[in-house]
C-alpha positions as CSV (number, residue, x, y, z in Angstrom):
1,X,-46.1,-74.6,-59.7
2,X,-47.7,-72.3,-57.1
3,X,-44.2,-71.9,-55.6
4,X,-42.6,-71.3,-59.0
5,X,-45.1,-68.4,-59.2
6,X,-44.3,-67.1,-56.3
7,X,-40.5,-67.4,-56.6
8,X,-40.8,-65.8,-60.2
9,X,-42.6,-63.3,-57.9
10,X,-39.5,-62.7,-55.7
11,X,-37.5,-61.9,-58.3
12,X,-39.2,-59.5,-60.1
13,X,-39.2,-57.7,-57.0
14,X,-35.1,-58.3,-56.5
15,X,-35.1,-56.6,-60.4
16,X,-37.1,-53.9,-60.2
17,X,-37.4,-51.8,-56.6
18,X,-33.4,-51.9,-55.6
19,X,-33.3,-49.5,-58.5
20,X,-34.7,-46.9,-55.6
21,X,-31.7,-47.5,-53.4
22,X,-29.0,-46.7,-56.2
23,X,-30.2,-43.1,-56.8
24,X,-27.6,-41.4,-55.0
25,X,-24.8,-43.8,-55.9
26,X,-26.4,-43.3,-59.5
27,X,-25.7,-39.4,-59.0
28,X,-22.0,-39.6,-57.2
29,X,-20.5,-42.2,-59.8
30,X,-21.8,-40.6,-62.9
31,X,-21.7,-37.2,-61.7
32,X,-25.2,-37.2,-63.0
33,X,-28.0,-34.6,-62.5
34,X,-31.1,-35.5,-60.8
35,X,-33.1,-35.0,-64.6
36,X,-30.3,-37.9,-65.6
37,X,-30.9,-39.8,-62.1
38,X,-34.3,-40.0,-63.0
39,X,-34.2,-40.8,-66.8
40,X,-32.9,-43.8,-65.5
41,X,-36.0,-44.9,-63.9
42,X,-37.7,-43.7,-66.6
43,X,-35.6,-46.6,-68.8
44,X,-37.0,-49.0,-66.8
45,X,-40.5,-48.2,-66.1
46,X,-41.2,-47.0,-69.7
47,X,-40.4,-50.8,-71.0
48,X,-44.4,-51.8,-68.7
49,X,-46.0,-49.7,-70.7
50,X,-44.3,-50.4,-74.0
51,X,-44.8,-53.9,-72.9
52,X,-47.7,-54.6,-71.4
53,X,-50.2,-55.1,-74.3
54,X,-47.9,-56.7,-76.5
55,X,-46.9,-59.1,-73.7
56,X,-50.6,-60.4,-73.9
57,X,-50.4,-61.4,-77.4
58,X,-47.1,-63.5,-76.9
59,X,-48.1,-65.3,-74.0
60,X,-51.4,-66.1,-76.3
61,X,-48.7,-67.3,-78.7
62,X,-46.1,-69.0,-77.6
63,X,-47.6,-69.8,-73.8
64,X,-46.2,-68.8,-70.7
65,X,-42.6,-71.3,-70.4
66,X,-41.0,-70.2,-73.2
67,X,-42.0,-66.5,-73.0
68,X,-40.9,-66.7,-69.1
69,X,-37.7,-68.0,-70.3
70,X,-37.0,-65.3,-72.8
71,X,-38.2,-62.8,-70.0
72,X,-35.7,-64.0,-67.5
73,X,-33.2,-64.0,-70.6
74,X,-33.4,-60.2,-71.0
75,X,-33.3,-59.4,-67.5
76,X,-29.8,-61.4,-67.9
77,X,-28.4,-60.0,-70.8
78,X,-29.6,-56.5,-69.0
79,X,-27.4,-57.5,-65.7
80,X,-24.5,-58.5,-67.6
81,X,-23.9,-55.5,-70.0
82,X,-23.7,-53.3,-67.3
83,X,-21.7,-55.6,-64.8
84,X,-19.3,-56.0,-67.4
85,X,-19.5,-52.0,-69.1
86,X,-20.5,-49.6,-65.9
87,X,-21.5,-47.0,-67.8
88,X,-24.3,-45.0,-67.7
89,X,-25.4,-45.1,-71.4
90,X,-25.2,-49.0,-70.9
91,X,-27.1,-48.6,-67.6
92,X,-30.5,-47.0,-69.8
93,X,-30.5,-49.7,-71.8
94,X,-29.4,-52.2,-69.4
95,X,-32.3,-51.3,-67.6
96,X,-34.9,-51.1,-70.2
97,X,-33.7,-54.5,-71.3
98,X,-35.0,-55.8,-67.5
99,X,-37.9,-53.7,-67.3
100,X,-39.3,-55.3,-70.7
101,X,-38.4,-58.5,-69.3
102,X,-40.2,-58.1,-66.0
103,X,-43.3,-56.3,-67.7
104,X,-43.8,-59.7,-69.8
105,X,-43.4,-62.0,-66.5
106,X,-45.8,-60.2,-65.0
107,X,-48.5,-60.6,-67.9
108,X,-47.9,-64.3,-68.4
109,X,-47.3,-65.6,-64.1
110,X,-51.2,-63.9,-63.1
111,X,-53.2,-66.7,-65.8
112,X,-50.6,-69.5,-64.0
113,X,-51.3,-68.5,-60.7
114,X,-54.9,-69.0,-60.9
115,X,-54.5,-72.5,-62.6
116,X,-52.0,-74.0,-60.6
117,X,-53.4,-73.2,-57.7
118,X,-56.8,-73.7,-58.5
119,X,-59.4,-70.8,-59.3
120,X,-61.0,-70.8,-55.9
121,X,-57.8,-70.3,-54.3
122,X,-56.9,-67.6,-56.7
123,X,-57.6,-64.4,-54.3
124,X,-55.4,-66.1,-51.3
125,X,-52.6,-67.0,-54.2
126,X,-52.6,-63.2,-55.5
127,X,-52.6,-61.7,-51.9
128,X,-49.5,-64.2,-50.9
129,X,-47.7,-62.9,-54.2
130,X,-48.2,-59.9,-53.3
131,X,-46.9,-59.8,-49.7
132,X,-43.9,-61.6,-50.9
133,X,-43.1,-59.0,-53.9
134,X,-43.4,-56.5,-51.1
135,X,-41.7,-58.5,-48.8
136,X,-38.8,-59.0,-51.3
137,X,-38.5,-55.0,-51.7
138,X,-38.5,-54.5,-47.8
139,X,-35.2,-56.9,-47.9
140,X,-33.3,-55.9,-51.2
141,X,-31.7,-52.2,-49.7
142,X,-30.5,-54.3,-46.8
143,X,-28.6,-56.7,-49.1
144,X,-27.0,-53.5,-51.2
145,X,-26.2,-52.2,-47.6
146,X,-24.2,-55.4,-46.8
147,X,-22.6,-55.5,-50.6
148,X,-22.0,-51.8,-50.2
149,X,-20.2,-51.7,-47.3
150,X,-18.3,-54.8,-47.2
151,X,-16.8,-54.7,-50.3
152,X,-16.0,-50.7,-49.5
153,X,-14.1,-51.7,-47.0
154,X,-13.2,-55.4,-47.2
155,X,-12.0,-57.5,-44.3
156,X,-9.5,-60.6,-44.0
157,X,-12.2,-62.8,-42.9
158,X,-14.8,-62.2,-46.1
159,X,-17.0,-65.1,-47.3
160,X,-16.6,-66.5,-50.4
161,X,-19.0,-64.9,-51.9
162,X,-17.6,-61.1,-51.4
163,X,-14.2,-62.1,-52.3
164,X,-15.7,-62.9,-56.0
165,X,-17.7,-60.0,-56.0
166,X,-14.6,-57.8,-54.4
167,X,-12.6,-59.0,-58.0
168,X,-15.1,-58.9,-60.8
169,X,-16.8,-55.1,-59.3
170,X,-15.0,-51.8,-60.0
171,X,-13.0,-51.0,-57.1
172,X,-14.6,-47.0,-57.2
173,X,-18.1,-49.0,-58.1
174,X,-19.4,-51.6,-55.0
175,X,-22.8,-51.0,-55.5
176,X,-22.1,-52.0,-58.9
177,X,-22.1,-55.5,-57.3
178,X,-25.8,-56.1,-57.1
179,X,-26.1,-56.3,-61.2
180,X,-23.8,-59.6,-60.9
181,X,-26.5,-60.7,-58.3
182,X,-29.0,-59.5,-60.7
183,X,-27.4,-61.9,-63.7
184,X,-27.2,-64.8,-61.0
185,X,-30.9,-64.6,-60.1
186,X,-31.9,-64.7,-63.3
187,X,-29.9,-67.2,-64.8
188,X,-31.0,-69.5,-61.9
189,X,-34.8,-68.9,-62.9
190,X,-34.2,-69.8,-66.4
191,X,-32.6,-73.1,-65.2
192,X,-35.5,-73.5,-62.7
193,X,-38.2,-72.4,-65.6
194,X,-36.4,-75.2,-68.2
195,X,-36.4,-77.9,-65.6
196,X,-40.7,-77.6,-64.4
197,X,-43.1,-78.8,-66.5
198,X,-46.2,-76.0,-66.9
199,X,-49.6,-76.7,-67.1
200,X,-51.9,-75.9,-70.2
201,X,-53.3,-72.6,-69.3
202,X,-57.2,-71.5,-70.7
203,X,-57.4,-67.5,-70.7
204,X,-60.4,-66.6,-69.2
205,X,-62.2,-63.1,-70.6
206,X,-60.3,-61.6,-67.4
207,X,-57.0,-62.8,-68.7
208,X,-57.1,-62.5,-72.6
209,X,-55.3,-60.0,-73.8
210,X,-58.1,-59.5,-76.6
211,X,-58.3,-57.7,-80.0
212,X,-57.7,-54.4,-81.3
213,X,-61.3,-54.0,-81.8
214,X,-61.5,-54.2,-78.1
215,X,-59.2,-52.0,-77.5
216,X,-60.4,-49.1,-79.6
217,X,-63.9,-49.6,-78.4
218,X,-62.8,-49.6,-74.7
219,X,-60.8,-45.9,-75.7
220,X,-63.9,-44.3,-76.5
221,X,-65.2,-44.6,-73.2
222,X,-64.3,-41.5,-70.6
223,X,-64.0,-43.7,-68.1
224,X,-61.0,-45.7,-69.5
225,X,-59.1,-42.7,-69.8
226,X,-60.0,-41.5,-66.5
227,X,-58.8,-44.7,-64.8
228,X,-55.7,-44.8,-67.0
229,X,-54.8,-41.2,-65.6
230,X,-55.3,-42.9,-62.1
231,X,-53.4,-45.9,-62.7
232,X,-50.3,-43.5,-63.8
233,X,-50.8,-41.5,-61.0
234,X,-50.6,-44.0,-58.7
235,X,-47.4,-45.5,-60.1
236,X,-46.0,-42.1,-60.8
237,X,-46.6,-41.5,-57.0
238,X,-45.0,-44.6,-55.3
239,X,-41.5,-44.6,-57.6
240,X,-41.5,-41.1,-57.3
241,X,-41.7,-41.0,-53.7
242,X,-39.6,-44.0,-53.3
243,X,-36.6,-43.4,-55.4
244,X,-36.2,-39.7,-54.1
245,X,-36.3,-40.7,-50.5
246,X,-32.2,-41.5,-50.0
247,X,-31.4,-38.3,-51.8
248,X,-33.8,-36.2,-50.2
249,X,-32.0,-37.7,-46.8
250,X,-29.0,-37.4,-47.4
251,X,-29.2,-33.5,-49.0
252,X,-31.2,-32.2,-46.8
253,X,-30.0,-34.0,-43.7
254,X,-27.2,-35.1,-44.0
255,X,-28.4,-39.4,-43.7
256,X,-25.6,-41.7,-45.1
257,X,-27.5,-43.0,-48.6
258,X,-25.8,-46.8,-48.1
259,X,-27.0,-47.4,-44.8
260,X,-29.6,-44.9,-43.2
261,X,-31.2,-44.0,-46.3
262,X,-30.9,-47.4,-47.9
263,X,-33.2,-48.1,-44.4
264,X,-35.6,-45.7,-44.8
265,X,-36.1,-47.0,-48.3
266,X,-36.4,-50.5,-47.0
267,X,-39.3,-49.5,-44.7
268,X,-41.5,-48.0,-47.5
269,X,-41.7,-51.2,-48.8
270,X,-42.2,-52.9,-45.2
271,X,-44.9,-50.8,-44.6
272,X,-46.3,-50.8,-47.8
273,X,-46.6,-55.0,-46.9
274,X,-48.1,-54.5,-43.8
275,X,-50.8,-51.9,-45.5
276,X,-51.8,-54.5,-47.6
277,X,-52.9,-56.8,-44.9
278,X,-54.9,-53.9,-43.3
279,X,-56.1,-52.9,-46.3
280,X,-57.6,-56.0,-46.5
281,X,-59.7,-55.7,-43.2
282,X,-60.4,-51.9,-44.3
283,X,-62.6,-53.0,-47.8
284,X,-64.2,-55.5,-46.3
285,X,-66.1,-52.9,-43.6
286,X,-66.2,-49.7,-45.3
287,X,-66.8,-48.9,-49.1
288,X,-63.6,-48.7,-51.1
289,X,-63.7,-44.9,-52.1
290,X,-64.4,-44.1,-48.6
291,X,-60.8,-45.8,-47.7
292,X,-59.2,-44.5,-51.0
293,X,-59.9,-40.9,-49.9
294,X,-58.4,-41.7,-46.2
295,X,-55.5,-43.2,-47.5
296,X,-55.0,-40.0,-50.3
297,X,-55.2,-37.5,-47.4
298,X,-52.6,-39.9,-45.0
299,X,-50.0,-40.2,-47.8
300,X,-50.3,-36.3,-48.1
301,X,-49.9,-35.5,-44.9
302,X,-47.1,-37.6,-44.2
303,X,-45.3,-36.4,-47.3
304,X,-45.5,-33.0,-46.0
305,X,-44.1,-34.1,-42.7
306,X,-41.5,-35.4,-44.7
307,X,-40.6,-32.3,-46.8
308,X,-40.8,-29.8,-44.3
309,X,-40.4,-31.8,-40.9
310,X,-37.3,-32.0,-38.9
311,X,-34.5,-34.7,-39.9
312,X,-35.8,-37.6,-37.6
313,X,-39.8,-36.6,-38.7
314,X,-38.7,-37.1,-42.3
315,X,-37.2,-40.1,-41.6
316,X,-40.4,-41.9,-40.3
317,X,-42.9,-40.0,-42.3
318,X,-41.1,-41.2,-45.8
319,X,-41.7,-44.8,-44.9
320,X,-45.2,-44.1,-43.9
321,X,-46.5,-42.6,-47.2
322,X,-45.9,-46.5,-48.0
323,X,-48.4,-47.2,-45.5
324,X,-51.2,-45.0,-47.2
325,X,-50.5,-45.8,-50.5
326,X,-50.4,-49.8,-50.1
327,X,-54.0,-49.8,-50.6
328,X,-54.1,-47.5,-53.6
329,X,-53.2,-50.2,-56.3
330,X,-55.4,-52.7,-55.6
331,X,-58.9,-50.1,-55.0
332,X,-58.1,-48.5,-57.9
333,X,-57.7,-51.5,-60.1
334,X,-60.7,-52.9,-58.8
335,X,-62.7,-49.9,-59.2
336,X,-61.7,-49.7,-63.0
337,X,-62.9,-53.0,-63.7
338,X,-66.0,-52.3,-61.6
339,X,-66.5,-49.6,-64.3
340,X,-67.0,-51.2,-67.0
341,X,-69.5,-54.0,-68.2
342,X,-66.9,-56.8,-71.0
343,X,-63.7,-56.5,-72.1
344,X,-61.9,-57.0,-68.6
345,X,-58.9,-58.4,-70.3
346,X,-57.8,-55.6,-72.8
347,X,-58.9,-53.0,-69.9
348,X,-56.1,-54.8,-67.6
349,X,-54.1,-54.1,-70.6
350,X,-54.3,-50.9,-71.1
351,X,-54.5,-50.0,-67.0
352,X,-50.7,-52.5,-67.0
353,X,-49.7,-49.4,-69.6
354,X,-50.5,-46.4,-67.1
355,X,-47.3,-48.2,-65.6
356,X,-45.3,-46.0,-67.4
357,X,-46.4,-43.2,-64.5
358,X,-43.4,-44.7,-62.6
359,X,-41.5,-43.8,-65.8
360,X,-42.0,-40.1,-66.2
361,X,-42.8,-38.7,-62.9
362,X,-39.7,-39.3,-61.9
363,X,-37.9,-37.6,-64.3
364,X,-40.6,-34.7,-63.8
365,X,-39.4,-34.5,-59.9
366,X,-36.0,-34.4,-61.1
367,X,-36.4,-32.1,-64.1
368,X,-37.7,-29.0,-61.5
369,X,-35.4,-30.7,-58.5
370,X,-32.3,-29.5,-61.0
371,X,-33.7,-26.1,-61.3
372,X,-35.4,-25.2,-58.1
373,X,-34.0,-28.4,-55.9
374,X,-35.1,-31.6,-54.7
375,X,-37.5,-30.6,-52.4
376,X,-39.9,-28.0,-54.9
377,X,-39.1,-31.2,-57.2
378,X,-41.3,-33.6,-54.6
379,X,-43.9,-31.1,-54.3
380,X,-45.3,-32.7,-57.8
381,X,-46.1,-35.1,-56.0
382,X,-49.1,-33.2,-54.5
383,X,-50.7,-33.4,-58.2
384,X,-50.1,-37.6,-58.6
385,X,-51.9,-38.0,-55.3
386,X,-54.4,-35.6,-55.6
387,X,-55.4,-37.3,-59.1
388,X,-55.3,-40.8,-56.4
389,X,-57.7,-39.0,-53.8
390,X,-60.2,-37.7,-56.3
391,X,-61.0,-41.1,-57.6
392,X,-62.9,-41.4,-54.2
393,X,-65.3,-38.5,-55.3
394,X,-65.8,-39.2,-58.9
395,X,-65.7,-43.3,-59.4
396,X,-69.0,-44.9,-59.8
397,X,-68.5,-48.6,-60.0
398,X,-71.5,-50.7,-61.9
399,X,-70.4,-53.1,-58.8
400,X,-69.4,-51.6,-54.9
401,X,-67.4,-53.5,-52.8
402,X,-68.8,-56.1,-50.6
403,X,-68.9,-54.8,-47.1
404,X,-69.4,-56.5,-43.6
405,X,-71.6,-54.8,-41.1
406,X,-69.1,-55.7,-37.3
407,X,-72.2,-54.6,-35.5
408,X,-74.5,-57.2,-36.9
409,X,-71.5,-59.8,-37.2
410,X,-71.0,-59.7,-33.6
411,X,-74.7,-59.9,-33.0
């Protein structure tokens, strides 16, 4: 079951970050404008927060199996229609059909996690999920890459699978491919899903999605609202940086989208896992605003390097605003909870809505990028990490962070 978890894991990281590396193929197909580039992400993105409280009601109702079922159902419906209709009408709601359908896995796979694999175990499990969700994301651009360029320009010797792809993908369309792979994967989960027998799951406070009551008390608190901000900050911040960083290389310098910039993309995500694991060291010595201000000032000076550097800086700085804001997610989700003394469940809840960050900023970035280009676009990106870096100054958690002193350790 832990496995099944993790899998599930894998592939909602296969559906949702490869939308990054189709920007600019997005752009040239459609002869769309960066404002329609970007609604496109905003499709997506929008169905987590749409989705995330109501989620939490229907996993209390029906349990996870069937809801997982239904999720992966959507995700394959999504794949289909625009596999079968490339079009970019059908590609909004294609992709709000997946993102509602990921939203809801997410909600219902944390409460399984911690059962299956045993409460104690629960912080390794959710680390491990992580790394491979990241992990996934790291690998997905170099699988477009190697759809993208094979079927562009196909060979005698192509494996099986290219040859079917090659006859059921538009000719004009090869990155269209990756939705059939989409469809696959997710028609293999519901198989896998149908086949496993779940355990009964008991929502803790943590993991119950609540009342209304809850809710409503828990939005008259400042605080709330002030984390909520920081939640869609954050979110806004790493799908706005990541799914403007194949354009940005390739219109400013000139970086091949299906292979160099499809790279550069992959790395975010690589170093984004590899933050994670350092982050991990970083919390347990110093206190966890201390590190969220660090990382807020790295991410912005390496975005700068990236706007303004040279074409090989802005090739390696990109990826390393990944780096810096790995740690972001987890501080400031643990710093929200920290603030606040019941109702952990429906706070989750409405922190899983700020989500919808990753919907509009997006759009905002491409908005101005239409009218003042790309790179004046970016520079709203100062405001989403700003509103990430001054959560070090202002949080005051009823609970800090437990810290290790190395001195004394090593003593």
């Amino acid at each position: 079951m832990v496995g099944l978890v993790l899998l599930t894991f894998s592939a909602i990281s296969l559906l949702t970050n490869i939308i990054n590396t189709l920007i600019p193929d997005i752009i040239s197909s459609f002869h769309a404008s960066l404002t329609a580039a970007g609604f496109l992400v905003f499709s997506f993105f929008i169905a987590y927060g749409v989705m995330s409280i109501p989620a939490g009601f229907l996993v209390e109702r029906f349990a996870e199996k069937p809801v997982m079922i239904v999720s992966f159902l959507a995700a394959t419906c999504g794949s289909l229609s625009f596999a079968l209709l490339p079009r970019y009408g059908v590609a909004v709601a294609s992709l709000f059909a997946i993102g509602a359908g990921m939203a809801v896995l997410q909600v219902a796979i944390n409460p399984l996690l911690r059962v299956a694999g045993g409460e104690e175990h629960y912080a390794f499990n959710s680390v491990l999920a992580q790394l491979l969700f990241s992990g996934t994301s790291f690998l997905s651009p170099r699988m477009y890459s190697y759809l993208v360029l094979n079927l562009k320009n196909p060979s005698p010797d192509q494996d099986r699978l290219l040859r079917i792809l090659s006859r059921i993908t538009p000719p004009d369309l090869p990155w269209a491919s990756i939705y059939w792979v989409f469809a696959v994967c997710a028609l293999l989960m519901m198989g896998i899903l149908a086949l496993t027998r779940f355990p009964k799951v008991q929502h803790t406070e943590e993991e119950s999605a609540g009342s209304w009551d809850m809710y409503r008390s828990l939005g008259r608190q400042r605080v709330v609202w002030l984390y909520f901000a920081a939640m869609f900050a954050y979110t806004g911040c790493e799908q706005g940086t990541a799914n403007w960083i194949s354009s940005f290389l390739s219109q400013y310098h000139g970086f091949d989208p299906h292979t160099t910039g499809a790279l550069a993309v992959s790395w975010f995500w690589g170093l984004l896992t590899a933050g994670c694991l350092i982050g991990l060291f970083l919390v347990k010595v110093f206190d966890s605003r201390k590190v969220l201000i660090g990382a807020g000032i790295g991410a912005l000076l390496c975005l700068s390097a990236a706007l303004f550097g040279t074409a090989q800086l802005s090739l390696f700085a990109f990826p390393a605003v990944g780096l810096f804001a790995s740690v972001m997610w987890p501080i400031i989700v643990s710093l929200a909870l920290n603030s606040v003394s019941r109702y952990h469940g429906s706070f989750s809840g409405i922190l899983g809505t700020g989500i919808m960050g990753a919907a509009v900023v997006p759009v905002i970035i491409g908005r101005i990028g239409d009218y003042a280009g790309l790179r004046t676009g970016l520079l709203f990106l100062y405001v989403t990490f700003g509103i990430v870096l001054s959560v070090g100054f202002w949080a005051r958690p009823l609970i800090n962070n437990a810290t290790v002193n190395l001195k004394k350790a090593a003593e």
